[in-house]
py3Dmol code that shows the C-alpha trace and the ligand (Angstrom):
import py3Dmol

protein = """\
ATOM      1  CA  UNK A   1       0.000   0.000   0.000  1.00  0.00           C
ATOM      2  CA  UNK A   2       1.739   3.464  -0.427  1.00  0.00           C
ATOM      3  CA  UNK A   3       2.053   5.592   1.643  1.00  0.00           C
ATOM      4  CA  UNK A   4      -0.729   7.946   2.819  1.00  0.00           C
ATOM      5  CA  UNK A   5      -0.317  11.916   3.175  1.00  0.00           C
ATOM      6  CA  UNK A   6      -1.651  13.471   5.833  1.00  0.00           C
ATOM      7  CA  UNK A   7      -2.946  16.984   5.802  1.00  0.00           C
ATOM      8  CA  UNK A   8      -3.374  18.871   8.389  1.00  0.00           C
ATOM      9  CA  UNK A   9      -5.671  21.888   8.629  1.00  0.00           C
ATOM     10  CA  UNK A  10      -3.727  24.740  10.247  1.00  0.00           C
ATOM     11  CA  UNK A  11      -1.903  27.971   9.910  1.00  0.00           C
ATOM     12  CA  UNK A  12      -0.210  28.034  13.475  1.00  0.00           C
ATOM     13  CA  UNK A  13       3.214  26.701  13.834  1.00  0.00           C
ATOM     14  CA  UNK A  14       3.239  26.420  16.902  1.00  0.00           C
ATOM     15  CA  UNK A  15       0.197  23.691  17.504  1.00  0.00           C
ATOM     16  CA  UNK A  16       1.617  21.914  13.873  1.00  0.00           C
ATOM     17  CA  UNK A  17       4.764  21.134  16.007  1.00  0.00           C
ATOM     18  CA  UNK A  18       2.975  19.567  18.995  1.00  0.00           C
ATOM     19  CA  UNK A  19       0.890  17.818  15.487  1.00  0.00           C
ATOM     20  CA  UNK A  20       4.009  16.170  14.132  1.00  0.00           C
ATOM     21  CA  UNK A  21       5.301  14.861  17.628  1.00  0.00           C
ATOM     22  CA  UNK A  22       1.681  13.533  18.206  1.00  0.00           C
ATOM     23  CA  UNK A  23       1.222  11.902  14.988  1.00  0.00           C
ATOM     24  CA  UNK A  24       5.364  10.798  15.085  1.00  0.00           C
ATOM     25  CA  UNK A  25       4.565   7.246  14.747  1.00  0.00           C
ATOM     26  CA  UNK A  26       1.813   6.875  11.935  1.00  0.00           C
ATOM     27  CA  UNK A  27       3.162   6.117   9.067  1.00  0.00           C
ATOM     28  CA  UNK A  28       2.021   8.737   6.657  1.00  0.00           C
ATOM     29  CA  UNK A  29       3.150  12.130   5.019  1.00  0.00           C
ATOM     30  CA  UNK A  30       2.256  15.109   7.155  1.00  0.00           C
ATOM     31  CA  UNK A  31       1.909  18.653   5.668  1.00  0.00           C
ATOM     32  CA  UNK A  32       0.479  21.766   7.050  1.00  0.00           C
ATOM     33  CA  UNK A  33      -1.931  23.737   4.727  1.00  0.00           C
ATOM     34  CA  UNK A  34       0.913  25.681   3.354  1.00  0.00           C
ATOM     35  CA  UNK A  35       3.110  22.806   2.409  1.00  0.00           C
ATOM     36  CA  UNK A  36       0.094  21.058   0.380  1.00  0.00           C
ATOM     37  CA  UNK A  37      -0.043  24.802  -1.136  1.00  0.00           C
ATOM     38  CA  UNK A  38      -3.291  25.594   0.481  1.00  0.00           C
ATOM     39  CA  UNK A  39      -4.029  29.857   1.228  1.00  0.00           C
ATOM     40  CA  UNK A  40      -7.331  29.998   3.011  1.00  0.00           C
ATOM     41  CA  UNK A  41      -9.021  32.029   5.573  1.00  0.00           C
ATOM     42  CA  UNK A  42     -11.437  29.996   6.368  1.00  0.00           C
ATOM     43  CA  UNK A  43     -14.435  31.291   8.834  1.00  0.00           C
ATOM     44  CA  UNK A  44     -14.654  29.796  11.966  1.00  0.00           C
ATOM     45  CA  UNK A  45     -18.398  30.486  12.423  1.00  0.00           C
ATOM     46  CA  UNK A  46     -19.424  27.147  14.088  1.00  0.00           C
ATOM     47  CA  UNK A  47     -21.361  27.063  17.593  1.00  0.00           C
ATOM     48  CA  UNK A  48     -18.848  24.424  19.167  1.00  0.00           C
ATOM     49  CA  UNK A  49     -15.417  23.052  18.843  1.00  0.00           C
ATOM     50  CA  UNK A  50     -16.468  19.979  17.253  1.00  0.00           C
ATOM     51  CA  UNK A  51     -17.976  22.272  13.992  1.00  0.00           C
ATOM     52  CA  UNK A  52     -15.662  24.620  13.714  1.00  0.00           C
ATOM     53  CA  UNK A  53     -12.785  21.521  13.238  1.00  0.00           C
ATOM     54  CA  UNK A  54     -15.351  20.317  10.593  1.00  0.00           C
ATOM     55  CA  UNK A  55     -15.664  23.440   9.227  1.00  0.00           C
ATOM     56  CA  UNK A  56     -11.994  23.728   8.425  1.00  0.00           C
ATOM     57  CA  UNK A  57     -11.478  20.163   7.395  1.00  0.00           C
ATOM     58  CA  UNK A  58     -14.323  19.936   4.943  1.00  0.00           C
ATOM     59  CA  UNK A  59     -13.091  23.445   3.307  1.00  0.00           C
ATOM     60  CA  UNK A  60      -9.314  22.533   3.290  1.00  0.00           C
ATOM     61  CA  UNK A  61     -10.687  18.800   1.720  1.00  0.00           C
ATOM     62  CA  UNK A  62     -12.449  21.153  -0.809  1.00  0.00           C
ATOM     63  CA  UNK A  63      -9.507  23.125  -1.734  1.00  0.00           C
ATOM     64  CA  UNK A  64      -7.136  19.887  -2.266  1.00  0.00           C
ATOM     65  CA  UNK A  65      -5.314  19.607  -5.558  1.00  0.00           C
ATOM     66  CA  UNK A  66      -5.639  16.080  -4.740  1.00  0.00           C
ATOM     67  CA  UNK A  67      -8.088  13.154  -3.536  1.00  0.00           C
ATOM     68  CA  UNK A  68      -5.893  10.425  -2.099  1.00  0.00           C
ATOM     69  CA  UNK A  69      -5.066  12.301   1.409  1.00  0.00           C
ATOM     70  CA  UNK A  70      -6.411  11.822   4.610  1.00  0.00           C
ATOM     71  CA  UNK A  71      -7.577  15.844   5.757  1.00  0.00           C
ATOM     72  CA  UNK A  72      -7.162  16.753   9.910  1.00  0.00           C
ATOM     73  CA  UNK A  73      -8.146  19.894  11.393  1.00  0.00           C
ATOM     74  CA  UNK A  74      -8.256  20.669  15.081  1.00  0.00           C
ATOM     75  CA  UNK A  75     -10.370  23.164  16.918  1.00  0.00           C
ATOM     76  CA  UNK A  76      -9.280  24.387  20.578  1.00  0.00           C
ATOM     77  CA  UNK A  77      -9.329  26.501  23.059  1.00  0.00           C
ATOM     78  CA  UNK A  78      -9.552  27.330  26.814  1.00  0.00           C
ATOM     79  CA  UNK A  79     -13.028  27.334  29.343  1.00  0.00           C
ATOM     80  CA  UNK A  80     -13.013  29.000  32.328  1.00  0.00           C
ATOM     81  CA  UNK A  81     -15.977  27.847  34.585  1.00  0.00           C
ATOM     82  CA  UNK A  82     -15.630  31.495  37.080  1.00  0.00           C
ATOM     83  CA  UNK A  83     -15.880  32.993  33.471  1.00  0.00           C
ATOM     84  CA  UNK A  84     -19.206  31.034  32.241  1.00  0.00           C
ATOM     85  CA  UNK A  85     -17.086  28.992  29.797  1.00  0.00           C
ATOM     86  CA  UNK A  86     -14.882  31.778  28.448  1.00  0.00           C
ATOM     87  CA  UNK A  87     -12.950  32.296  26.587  1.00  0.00           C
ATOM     88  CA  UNK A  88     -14.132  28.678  24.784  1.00  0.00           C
ATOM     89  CA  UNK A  89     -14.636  28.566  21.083  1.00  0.00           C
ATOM     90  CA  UNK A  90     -12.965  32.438  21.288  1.00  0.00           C
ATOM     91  CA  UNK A  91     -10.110  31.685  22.379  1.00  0.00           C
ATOM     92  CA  UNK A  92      -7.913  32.732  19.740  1.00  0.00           C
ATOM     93  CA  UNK A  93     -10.037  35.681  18.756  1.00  0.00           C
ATOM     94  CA  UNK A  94      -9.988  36.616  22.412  1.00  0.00           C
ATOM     95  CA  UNK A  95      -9.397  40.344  23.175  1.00  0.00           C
ATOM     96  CA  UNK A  96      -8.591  40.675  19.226  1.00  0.00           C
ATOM     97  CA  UNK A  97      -6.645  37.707  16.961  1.00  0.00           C
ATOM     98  CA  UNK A  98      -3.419  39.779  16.993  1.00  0.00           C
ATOM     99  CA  UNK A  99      -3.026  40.649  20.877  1.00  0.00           C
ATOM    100  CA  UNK A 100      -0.335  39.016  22.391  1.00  0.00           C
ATOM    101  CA  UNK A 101      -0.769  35.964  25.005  1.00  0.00           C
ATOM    102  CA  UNK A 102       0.861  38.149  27.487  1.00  0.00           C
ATOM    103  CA  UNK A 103      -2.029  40.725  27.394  1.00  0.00           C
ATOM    104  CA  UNK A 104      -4.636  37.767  26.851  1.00  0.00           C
ATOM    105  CA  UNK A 105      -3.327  35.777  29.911  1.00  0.00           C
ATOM    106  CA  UNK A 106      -2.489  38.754  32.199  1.00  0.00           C
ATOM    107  CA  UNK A 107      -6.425  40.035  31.304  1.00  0.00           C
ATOM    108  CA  UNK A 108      -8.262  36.533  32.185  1.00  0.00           C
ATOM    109  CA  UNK A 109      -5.824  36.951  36.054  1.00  0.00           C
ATOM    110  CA  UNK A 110      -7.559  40.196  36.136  1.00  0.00           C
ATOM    111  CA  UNK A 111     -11.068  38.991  35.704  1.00  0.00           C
ATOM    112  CA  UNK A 112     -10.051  36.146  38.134  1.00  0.00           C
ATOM    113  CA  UNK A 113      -7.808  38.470  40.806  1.00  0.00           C
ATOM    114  CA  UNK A 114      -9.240  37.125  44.154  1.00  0.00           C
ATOM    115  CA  UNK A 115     -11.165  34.382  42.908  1.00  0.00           C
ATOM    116  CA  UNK A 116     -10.465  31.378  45.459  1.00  0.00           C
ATOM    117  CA  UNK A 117      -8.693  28.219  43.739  1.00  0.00           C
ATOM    118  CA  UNK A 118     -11.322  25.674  43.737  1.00  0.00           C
ATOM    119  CA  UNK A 119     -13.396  28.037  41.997  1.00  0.00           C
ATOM    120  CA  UNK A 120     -10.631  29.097  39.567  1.00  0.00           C
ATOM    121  CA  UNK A 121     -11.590  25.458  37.636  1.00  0.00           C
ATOM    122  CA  UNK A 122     -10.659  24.940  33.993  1.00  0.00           C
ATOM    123  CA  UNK A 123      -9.930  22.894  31.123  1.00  0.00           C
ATOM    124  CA  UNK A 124      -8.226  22.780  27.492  1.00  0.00           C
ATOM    125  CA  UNK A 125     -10.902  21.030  25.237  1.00  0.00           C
ATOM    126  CA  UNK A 126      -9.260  19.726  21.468  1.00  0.00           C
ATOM    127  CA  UNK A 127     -11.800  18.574  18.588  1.00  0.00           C
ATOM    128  CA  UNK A 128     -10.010  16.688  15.849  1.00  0.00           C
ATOM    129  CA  UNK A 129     -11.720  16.265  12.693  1.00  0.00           C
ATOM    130  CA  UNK A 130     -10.835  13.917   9.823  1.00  0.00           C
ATOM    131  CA  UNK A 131     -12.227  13.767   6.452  1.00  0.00           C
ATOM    132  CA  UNK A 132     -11.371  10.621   4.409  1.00  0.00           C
ATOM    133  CA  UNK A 133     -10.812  10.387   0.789  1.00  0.00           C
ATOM    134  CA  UNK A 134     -14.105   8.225   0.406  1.00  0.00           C
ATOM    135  CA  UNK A 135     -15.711  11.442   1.788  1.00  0.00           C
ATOM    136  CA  UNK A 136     -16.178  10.020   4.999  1.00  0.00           C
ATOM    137  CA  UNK A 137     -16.299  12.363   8.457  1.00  0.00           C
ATOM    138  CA  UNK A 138     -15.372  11.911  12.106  1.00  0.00           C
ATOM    139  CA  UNK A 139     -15.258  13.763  14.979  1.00  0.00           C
ATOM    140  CA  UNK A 140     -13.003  13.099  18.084  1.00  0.00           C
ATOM    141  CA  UNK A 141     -12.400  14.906  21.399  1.00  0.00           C
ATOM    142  CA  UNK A 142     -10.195  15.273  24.025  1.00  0.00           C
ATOM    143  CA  UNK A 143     -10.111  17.380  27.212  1.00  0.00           C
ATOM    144  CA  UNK A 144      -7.234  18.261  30.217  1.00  0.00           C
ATOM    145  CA  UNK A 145      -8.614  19.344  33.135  1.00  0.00           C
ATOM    146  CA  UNK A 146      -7.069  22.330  35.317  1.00  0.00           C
ATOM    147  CA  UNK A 147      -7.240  25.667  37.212  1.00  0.00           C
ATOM    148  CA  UNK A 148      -6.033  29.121  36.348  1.00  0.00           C
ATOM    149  CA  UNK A 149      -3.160  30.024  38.492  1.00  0.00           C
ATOM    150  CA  UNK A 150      -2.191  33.440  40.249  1.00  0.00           C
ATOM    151  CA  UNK A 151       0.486  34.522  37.655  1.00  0.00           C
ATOM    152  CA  UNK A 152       1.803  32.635  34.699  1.00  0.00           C
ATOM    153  CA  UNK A 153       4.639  30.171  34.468  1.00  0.00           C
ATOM    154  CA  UNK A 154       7.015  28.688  32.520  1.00  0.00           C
ATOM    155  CA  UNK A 155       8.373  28.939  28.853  1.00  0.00           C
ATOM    156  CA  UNK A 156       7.308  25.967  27.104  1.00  0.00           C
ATOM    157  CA  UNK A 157       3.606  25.510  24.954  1.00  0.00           C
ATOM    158  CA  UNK A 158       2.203  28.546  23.854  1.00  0.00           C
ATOM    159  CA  UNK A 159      -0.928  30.217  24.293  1.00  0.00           C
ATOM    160  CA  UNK A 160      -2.986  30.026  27.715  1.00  0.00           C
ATOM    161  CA  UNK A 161      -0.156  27.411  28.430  1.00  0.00           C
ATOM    162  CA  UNK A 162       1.692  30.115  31.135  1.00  0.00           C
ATOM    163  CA  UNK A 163      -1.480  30.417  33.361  1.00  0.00           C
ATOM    164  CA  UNK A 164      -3.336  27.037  32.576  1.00  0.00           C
ATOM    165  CA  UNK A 165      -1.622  24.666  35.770  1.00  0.00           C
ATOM    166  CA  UNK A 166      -2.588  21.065  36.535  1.00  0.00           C
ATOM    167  CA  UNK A 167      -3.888  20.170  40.255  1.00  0.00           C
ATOM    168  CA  UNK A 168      -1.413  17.132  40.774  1.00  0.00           C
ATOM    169  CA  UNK A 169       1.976  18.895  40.035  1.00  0.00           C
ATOM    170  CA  UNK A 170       0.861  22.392  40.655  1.00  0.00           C
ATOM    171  CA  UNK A 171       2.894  23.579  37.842  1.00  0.00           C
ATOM    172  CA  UNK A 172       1.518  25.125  34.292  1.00  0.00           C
ATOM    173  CA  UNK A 173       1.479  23.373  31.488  1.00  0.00           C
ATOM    174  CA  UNK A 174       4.046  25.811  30.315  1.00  0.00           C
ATOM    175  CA  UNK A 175       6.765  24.126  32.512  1.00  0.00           C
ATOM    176  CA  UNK A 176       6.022  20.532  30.895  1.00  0.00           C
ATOM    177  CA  UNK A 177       8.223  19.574  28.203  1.00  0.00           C
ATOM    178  CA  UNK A 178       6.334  19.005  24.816  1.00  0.00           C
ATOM    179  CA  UNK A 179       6.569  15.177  25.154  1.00  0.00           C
ATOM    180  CA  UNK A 180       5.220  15.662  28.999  1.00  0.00           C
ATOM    181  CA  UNK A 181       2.359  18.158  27.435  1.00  0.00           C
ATOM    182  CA  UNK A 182       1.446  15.695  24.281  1.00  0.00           C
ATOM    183  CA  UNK A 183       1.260  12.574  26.650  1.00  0.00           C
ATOM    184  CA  UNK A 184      -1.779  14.108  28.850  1.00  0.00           C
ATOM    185  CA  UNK A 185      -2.784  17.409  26.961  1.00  0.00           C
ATOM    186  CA  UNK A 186      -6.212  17.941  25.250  1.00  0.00           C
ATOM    187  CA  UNK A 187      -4.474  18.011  21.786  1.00  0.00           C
ATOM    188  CA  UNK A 188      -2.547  14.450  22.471  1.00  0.00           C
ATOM    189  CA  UNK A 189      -5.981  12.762  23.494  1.00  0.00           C
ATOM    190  CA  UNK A 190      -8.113  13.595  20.646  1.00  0.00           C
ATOM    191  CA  UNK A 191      -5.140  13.004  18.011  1.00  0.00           C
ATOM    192  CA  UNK A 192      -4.834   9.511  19.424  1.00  0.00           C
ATOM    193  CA  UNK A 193      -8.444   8.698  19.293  1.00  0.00           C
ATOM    194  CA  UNK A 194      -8.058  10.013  15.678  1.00  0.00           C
ATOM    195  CA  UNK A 195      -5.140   7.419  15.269  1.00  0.00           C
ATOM    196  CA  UNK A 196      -6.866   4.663  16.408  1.00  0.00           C
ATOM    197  CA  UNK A 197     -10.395   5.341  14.509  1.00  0.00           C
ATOM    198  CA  UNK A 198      -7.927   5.537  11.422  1.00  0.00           C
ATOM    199  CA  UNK A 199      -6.212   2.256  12.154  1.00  0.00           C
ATOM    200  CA  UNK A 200      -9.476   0.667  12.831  1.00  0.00           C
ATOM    201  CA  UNK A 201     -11.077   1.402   9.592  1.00  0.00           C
ATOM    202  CA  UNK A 202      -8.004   0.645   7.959  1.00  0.00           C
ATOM    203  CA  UNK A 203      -6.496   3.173   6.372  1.00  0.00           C
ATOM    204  CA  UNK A 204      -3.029   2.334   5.706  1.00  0.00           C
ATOM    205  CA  UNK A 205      -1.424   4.735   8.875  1.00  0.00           C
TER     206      UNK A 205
END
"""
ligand_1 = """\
23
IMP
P -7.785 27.415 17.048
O -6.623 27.547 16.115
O -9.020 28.085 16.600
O -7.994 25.976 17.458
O -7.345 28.241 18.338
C -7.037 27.649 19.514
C -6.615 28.693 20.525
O -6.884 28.143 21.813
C -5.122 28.954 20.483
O -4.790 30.037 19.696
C -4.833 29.219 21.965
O -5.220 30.499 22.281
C -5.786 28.283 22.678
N -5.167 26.966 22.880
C -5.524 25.795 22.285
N -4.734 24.787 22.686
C -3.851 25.338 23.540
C -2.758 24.788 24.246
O -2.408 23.603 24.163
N -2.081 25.654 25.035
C -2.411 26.965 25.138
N -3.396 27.531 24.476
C -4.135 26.724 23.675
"""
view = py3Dmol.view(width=600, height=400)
view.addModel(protein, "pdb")
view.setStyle({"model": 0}, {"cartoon": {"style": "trace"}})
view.addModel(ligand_1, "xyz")
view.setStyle({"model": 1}, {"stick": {}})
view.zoomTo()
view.show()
């Protein structure tokens, strides 16, 4: 069988390397949109995570020069139960798309400043969606449950990663390596329930 290409449905470099680590041991060809020569701004204008990852994976399927590859997109983001779920499906449009994280995090302490911790409750939430070259769609997700801290920490991830922290270590996920971050985060779950839906129907990974 050869072998199959992978794409994957997204512009930001930074969640296409934690992609590549994830997906490390399938054996396929993985390119980002711009590397299967793919320029779209495509609208994110879904009601959940699970549509908007969909959304992008139907269009980019659309837009492929091709019909033999296997089409991943991922929808995530951050909910903040103090904050009614916020800032959720928004969370890269939160406070504007080109605001830096440092503004974004040091905001959501703000809105949280005195907030006690077991009310400070959180999670990352990751919808992966596939589309296969027969046409058929999945849907898979995965979730990492936390607290916002008091101020951000560590270097590492990107994102909400500084301020998001985990209750057993009581460190952010910014101080996790990537391999320590992939192995529990949001992202790693619903890639590897993606995996193994692809290796159960199949399809050559
Ligand atoms: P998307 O590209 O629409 O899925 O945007 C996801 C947004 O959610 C990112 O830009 C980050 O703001 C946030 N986010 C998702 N996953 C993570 C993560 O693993 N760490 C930190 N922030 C994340």
């Amino acid at each position: 069988m050869e072998r199959v290409t992978i794409v994957f449905a997204t512009g930001n470099v930074d969640k296409m390397r934690e992609i590549r680590s994830i997906l490390g041991d399938v054996d396929a060809e993985i390119l980002s949109m711009k590397e299967a020569e793919i320029l779209a701004d495509i609208a994110e204008d879904g009601a959940s995570f699970e549509e908007n990852a969909m959304i992008k994976a139907k269009a980019v399927a659309g837009l492929l020069h091709r019909t033999d590859a296997i089409v991943l997109a991922d929808d995530s983001g951050l909910e903040i139960d103090y904050l009614n779920g916020e800032p959720g499906i928004y969370s890269a449009r939160y406070l504007g798309e080109h605001t830096s994280y440092e503004v974004k995090n040091a905001e959501l302490l703000k809105r949280l400043l005195g907030v006690p911790e077991e009310k400070r409750t959180a999670r990352f939430v990751c919808a992966a969606a596939a589309v296969l070259p027969s046409g058929e769609t999945f849907v898979k997700r995965g979730t990492i449950e936390g607290y916002i801290g008091e101020k951000p920490a560590g270097a590492h991830g990107f994102g909400y990663d500084p301020i998001f922290y985990l209750k057993e270590s009581r460190c952010s996920t910014a101080e996790l390596t990537e391999e320590q971050k992939n192995a529990i985060s949001h992202r790693g779950k619903a890639l590897r329930a993606v995996k193994e839906e692809l290796f159960k129907r199949d399809k050559g990974v």
